[in-house]
C-alpha positions, 0 to 999 in steps of 0.5 A, spaced: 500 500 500 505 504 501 508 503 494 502 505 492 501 511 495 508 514 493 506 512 486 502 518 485 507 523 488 512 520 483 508 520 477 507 528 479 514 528 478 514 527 471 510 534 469 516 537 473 522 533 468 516 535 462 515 542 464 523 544 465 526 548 461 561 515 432 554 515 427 549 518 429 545 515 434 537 513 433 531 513 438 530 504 438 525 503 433 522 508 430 516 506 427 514 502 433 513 496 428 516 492 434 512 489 441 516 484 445 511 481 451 515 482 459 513 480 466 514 484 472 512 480 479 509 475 475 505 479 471 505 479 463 505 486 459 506 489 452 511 494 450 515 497 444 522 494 443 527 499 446 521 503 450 519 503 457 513 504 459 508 504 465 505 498 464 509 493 469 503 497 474 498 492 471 501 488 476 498 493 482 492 493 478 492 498 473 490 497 465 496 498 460 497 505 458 501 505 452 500 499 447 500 498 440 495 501 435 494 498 427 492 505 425 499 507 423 501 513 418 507 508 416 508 501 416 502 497 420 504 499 427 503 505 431 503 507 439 497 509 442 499 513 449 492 513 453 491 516 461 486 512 465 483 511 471 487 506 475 484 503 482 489 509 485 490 514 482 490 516 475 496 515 470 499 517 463 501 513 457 508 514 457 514 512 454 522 512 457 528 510 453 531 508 461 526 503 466 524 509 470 520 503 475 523 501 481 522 493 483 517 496 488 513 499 483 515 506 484 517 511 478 523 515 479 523 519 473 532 521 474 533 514 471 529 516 465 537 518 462 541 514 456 549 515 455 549 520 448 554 523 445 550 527 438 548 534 437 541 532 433 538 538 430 530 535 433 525 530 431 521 528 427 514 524 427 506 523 425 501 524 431 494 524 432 491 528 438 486 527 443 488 530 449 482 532 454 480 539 456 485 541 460 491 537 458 496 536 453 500 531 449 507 533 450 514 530 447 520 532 450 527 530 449 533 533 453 542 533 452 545 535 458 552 533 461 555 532 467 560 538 469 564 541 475 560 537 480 553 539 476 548 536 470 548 542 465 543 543 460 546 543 453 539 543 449 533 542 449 527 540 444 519 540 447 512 539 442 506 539 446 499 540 443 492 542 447 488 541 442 485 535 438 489 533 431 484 527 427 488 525 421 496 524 421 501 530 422 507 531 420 511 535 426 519 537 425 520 539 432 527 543 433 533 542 437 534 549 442 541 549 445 543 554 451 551 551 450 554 551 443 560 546 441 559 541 446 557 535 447 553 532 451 554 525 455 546 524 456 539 525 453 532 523 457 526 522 452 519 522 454 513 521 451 506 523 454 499 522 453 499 528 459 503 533 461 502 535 468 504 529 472 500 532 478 493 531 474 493 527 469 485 528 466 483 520 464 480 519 456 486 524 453 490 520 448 496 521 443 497 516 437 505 517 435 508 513 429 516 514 425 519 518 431 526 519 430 531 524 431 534 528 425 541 531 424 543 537 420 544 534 413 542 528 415 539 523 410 540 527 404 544 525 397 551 527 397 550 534 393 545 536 398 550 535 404 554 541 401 548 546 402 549 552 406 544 556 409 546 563 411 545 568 414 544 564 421 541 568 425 538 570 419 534 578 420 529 578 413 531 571 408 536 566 408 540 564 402 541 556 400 547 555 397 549 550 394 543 547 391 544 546 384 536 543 383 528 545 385 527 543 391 520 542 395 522 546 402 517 546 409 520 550 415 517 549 422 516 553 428 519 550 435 512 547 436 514 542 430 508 546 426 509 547 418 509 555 417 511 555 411 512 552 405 513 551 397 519 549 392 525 554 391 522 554 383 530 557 381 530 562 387 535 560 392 533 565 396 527 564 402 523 571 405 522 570 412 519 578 413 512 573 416 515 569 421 516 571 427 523 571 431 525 564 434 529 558 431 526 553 426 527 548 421 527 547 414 526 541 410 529 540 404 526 535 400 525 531 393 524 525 390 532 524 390 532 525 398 531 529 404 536 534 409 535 538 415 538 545 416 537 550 423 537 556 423 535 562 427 531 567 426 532 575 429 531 581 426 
């Protein structure tokens, strides 16, 4: 009983993480193709290989808040995050990429950290949203790095979404770094069907597929490698040099929201006189590749 009760004090510790402010390495199984079946004190449950989730508290009566959805954008398998009522206190969907349970059952949300050495750009994903009023599906992933005695945030990249989204969309959420040219040694990743770990609201959910962390550059063709965006910080355009085609472009906000879009149709030269100041993402894309570049804008 008493690792119950605690259970609800730490689960509200999950809001708090949520609410603050080599190859490339990969999230585990982006397209959560993959379920593998677990048991915890003598209880079985479903979760995506590579993922950790809350469903180990089925052994204390709760019903699995994360599982496997057939409505998927790619592939035949998504995640569904849904927050429910259990028999004492009510929980999110929740993903870690660390087990974040103890044996007794009890979160501690600290543990929710994998060694990481990379500078990703953000992330990308498709989502449909059903968060309830009041509440909000969320997506956060932090770098950080041990440091004269202290753990310092390098970055951080953060989606949330208060509103219901009915078919797939494309999100391109930007990585925002407070310490420039340094590594960081860690990373924590969560996923949520409701940001604030003090009061989740039962019936809100968040269906999330192809979530998987972009790097500038990344998974283009070799031409477009050569690409420079400048000027960065950019006050009114950005020009694209080295581009030596047409391209489709899409450029997103720090909410992973499509602001603008188009193709370059012989220009190499973006006006950016409507959005407001901040950092953004722009994606380049044909039917040869795809390529992420971070820029800053302040004008």
């Amino acid at each position: 009983m008493k690792t119950i009760q605690f259970l609800a004090m730490s689960l509200s510790a999950i809001g708090i993480l949520l609410s603050t402010h080599v190859a490339s390495q990969q999230l585990p199984n982006v397209g959560f193709e993959n379920w593998e079946q677990k048991t915890f004190n003598g209880t079985d449950y479903r979760s995506p290989v590579g993922w950790f989730t809350l469903n180990p508290l089925k052994a204390f009566g709760y019903e699995e808040t994360t599982f496997e959805s057939l409505d998927a954008s790619i592939g035949k398998s998504a995640v569904m995050l849904e927050t429910m009522i259990g028999p004492f206190n009510t929980i999110p969907g929740l993903l870690t990429l660390e087990n974040i349970l103890g044996d007794n059952g009890m979160p501690n949300v600290e543990n929710n950290r994998i060694p990481f050495q990379n500078l990703p750009a953000g992330f990308t994903f498709y989502y449909k949203s059903g968060p309830e009023l009041g509440d909000t599906n969320v997506i956060f992933m932090m770098l950080s790095k041990w440091k004269n005695g202290k753990r310092d945030t390098i970055g951080i990249a953060s989606f949330e979404i208060d509103s219901a989204v009915e078919k797939y969309t494309y999100a391109v959420v930007p990585t925002v770094y407070f310490i420039n040219n340094e590594l960081p040694d860690s990373m924590s990743f969560i996923v949520s069907s409701s940001k604030n770990g003090f009061s989740p609201i039962a019936g809100s959910w968040f269906l999330v597929d192809h979530l998987q962390l972009i790097y500038a550059d990344g998974l283009a063709e070799e031409a477009t490698k050569k690409l420079n965006i400048y000027p960065n910080p950019a006050s009114e355009y950005i020009h694209i040099g080295g581009l030596n085609k047409d391209k489709n472009y899409g450029i997103y906000n720090l909410m992973g929201q499509l602001v603008m879009n188009g193709r370059t149709e012989n220009s190499k030269v973006l006006g950016l006189n409507l959005l407001n100041n901040g950092n953004y993402i722009l994606h380049l894309f044909d039917e040869s590749g795809q390529s992420y570049h971070h820029f800053n804008l302040n004008n």
